[in-house]
C-alpha positions as CSV (number, residue, x, y, z in Angstrom):
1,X,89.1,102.3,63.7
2,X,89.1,106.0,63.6
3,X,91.8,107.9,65.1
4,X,89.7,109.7,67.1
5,X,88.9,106.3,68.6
6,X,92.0,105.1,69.2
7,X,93.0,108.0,70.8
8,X,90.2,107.4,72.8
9,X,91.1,104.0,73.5
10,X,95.1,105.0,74.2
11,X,93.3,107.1,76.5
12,X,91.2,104.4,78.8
13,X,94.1,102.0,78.7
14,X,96.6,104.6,80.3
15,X,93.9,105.8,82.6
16,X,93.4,101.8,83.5
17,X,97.0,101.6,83.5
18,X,97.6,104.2,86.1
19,X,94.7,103.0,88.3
20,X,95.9,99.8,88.9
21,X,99.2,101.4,89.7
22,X,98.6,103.8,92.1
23,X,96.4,101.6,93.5
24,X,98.9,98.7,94.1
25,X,102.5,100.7,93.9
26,X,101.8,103.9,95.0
27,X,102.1,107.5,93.7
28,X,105.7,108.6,93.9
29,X,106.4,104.7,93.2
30,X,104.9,104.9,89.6
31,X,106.4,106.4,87.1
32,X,105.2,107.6,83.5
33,X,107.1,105.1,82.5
34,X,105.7,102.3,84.1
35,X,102.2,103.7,83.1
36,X,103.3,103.7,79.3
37,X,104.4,99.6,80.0
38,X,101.5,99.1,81.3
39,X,98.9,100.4,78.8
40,X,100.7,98.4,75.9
41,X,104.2,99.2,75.8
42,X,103.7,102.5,74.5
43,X,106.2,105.6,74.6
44,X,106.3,107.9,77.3
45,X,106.0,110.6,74.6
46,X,102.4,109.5,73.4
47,X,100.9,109.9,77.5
48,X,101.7,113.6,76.9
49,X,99.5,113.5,74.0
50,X,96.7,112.9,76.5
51,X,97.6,114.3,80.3
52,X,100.1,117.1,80.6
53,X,102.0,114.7,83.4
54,X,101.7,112.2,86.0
55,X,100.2,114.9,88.4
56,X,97.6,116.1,86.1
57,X,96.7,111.9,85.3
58,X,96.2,111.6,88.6
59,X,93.7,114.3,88.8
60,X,91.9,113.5,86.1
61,X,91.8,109.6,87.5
62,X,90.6,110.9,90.8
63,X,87.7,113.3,89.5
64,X,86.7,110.0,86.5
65,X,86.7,107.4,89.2
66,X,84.8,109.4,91.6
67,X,81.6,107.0,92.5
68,X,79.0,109.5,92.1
69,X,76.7,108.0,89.9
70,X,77.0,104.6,92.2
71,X,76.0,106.4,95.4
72,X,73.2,108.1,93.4
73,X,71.4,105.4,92.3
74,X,72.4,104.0,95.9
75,X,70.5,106.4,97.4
76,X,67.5,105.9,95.2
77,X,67.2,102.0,95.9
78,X,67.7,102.7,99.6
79,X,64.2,103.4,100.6
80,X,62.0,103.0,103.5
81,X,58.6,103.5,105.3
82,X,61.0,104.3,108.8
83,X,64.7,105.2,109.0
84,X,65.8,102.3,110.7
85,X,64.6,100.6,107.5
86,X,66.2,102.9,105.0
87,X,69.4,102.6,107.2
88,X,69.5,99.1,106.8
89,X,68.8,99.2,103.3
90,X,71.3,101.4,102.9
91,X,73.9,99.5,104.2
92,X,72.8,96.4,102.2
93,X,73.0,98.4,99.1
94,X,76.7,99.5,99.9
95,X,78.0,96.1,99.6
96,X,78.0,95.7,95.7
97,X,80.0,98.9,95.6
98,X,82.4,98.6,98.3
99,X,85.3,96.9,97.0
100,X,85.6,99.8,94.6
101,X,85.1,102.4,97.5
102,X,88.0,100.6,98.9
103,X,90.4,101.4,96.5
104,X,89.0,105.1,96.1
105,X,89.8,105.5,99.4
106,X,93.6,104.4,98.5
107,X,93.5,107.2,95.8
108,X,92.3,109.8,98.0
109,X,94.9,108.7,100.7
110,X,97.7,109.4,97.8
111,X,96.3,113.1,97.5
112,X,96.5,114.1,101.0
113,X,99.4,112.3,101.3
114,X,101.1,113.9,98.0
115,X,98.7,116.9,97.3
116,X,97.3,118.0,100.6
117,X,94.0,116.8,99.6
118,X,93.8,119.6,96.9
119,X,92.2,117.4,94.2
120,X,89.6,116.0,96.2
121,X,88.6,119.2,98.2
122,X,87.9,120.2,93.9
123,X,85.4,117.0,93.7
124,X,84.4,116.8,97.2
125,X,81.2,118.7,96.8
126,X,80.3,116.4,94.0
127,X,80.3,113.4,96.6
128,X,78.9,115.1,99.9
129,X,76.1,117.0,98.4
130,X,74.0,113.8,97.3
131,X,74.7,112.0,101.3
132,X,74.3,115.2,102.7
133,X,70.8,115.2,100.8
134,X,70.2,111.2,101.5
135,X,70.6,111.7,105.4
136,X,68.4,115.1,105.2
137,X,66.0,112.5,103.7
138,X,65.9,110.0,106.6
139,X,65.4,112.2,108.8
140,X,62.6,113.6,107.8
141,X,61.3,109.7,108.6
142,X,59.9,108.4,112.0
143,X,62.0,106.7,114.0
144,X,65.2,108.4,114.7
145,X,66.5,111.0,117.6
146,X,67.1,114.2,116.6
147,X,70.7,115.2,115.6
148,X,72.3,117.2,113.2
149,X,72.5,116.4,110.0
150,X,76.0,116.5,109.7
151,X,76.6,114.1,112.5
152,X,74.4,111.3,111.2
153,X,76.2,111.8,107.9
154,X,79.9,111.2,109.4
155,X,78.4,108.4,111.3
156,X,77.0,106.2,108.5
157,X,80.0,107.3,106.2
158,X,82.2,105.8,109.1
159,X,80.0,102.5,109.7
160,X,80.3,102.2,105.8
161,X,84.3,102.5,105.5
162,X,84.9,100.4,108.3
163,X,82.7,97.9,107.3
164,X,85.1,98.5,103.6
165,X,88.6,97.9,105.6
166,X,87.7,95.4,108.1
167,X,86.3,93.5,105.7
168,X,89.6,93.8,103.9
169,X,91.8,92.9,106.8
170,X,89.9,91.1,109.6
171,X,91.3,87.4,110.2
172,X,88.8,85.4,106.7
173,X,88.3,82.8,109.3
174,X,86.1,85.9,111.5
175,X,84.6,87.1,108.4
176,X,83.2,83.6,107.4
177,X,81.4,83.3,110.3
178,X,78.7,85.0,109.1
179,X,76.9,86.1,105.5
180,X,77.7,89.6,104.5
181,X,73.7,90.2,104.8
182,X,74.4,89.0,108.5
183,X,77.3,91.1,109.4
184,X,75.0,94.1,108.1
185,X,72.2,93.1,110.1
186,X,74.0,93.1,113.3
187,X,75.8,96.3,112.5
188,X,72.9,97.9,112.3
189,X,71.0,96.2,115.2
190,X,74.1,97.8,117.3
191,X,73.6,101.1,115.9
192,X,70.1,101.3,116.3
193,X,69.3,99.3,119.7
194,X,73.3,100.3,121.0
195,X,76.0,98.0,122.5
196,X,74.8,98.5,125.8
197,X,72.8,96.8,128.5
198,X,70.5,98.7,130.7
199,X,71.5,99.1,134.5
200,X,70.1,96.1,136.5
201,X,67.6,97.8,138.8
202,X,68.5,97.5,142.4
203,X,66.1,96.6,145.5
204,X,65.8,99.9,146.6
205,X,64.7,101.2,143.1
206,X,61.5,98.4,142.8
């Protein structure tokens, strides 16, 4: 192996290392020592060789494990004759990528939390742009009420991470009850046909 490849592999494994960290200890509970452990016993010296600290490791896991490509091709799959269709499909096609949102979500949390959001505010265009442009898209497709684009965005990015935590955290015996395909289904039903009944008409109305 060359030792331009092993640095690259020192690299993945510390980048690994610090994911599953983060992820499962926290941010100020992690240390570069416990990273070093992690990715192979190695010496705190030798993750200087790759990040200039824990801060800037975090950054640079942030920006790598941002899903853009996913949500790309996402939006590429997720097609339609209608939006109600392409809605639908779109949920559908969130599943396979979801439990990885999940724990994207916990990074982001740690840079608000420890940053004030400044990392992702850097990368945030990165992820918006291509929704922003995927909900422009459906609506230019029969089907739907006018809105803005903005608040059709924030409602299927909200249907989407909820669907990610309650899935997570909802009693298993409630999430059995029905396929994943199923739980999307009636999601969307509600979303699209609403949660409400129509008023009963009254004698004096007929």
């Amino acid at each position: 192996m060359t030792t331009t490849a092993k640095g690259e592999e020192a690299r993945s494994e510390i980048l690994n290392a610090a994911w599953k960290l983060f992820i499962t200890k926290g941010y100020a509970s992690t240390s570069l020592r416990d990273i070093a452990k992690a990715a192979g016993n190695r010496a705190v010296g030798g993750i200087y060789n790759h990040f200039a600290g824990k801060e800037a490791l975090f950054a640079e896991l942030l920006e790598m494990a941002a899903p853009v490509d996913e949500m790309r091709a996402m939006f590429a799959a997720a097609r339609g004759e209608n939006a109600p269709e392409v809605i639908r499909n779109y949920l559908r096609a969130w599943l396979p990528i979801s439990q990885r949102y999940y724990e994207y979500l916990k990074l982001v949390q740690i840079d608000l939390g420890e940053f004030g959001g400044v990392n992702i505010q850097r990368i945030f265009p990165e992820l918006a742009t291509p929704l922003h442009d995927y909900i422009a898209y459906i609506q230019t497709l029969p089907g739907l009420k006018p809105m803005p684009t903005i608040v059709l965005m924030r409602l299927l990015d909200t249907i989407a991470a909820g669907y990610v935590v309650t899935a997570r955290y909802s009693p298993e015996d409630a999430r059995a009850a029905y396929s994943p395909e199923e739980w999307i289904d009636m999601m969307v039903d509600a979303l699209l046909d609403g949660i409400t009944e129509a008023p009963a008409e009254s004698a004096t109305d007929a």
